[in-house]
Residue, then its C-alpha position, 0 to 999 in steps of 0.5 A: x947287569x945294566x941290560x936286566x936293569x933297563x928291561x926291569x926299568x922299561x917293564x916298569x914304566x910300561x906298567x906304570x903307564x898301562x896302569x895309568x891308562x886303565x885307571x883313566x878309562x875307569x875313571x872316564x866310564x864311571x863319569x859316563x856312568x854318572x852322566x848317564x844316570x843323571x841323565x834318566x833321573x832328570x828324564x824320569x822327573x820330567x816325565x811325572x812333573x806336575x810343571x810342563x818345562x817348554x822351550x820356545x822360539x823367537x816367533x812363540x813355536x814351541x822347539x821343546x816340551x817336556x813329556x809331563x805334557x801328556x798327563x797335565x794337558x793331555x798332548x803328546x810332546x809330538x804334537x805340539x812340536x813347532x805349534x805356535x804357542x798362542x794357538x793354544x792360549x784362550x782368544x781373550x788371553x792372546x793379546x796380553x801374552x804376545x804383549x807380555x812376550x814382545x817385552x821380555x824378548x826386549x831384555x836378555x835374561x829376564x824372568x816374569x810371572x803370567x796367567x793364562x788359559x791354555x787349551x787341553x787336548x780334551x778341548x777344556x781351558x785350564x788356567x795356568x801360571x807361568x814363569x818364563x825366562x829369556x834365555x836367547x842369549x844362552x847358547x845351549x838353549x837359544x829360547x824362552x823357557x816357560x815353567x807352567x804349573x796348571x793352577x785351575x783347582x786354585x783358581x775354582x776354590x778361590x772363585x767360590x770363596x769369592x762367591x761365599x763371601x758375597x752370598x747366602x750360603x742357604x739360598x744364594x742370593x746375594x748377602x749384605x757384604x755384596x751390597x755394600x760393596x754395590x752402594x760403595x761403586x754408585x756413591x763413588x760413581x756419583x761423585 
């Protein structure tokens, strides 16, 4: 009978096409699924890093700042939403970062590494490693990304083996490698 052929060929079809239709909302939730879980694990590493991902502005105010934030420096990421990151670098730090920012603006997509203090919510100055890139250009972020890494215990072990080296470990006076480098400065001063 042609008519049971065509309503078996036209039932057919339809389920070929509603089966296809499930399968692409199944395939299109798991993607959701996907990103979804991508999304809390990057949040969930954000979070506890021991780097603090900033983004900034052309005028250096903060647009982004990760929550690892609040227990490397002690702000909340509301609190410095918009502060002008040099408000927070030590006075004797500024001009060398502002100089150190003018020149990276100059170059789309550059990257480069910089020290300085920063102030902690505690009123304690920290000193910090940067990397920051110049992703102005890049449509999706429109800033200068600064990966900060709170280097300050780094930098006490290696000012005490800097003074180790330079004085008595029993009295503290200063030792015969520390004067020979003082007499090296005057004899070169001299000439």
């Amino acid at each position: 009978d042609p008519l049971g052929g065509l309503v078996v060929g036209t039932v057919a079809l339809t389920g070929m096409a509603v089966a296809r239709q499930i399968s692409a909302i199944r395939s299109a939730d798991r993607a959701h699924q996907t990103i979804r879980s991508n999304e809390i694990r990057f949040q969930s590493l954000a979070q506890r890093s021991s780097d603090v991902i900033t983004i900034l502005n052309r005028d250096l105010s903060i647009q982004f700042i990760s929550p690892s934030i609040s227990h490397v420096f002690g702000y909340t990421s509301d609190q410095l939403q918009g502060k002008k990151l040099t408000d927070l670098i030590h006075p004797d730090d500024q001009t060398r970062a502002i100089a150190f920012f003018t020149d990276l603006l100059r170059v789309p997509d550059a990257s480069a590494n910089i020290e300085w203090r920063l102030l902690r919510a505690d009123n304690t100055w920290r000193f910090v490693e940067n990397i920051c890139s110049n992703l102005m250009a890049e449509p999706t972020i429109e800033g200068i990304v600064l990966n900060s890494l709170d280097i300050t215990k780094r930098k006490e072990a290696e000012d005490k083996l800097q003074h180790d080296a330079f004085h008595d470990s029993l009295t503290g006076l200063p030792n015969r490698s520390l004067f020979k480098e003082y007499l090296k400065t005057a004899i070169s001063r001299s000439k």
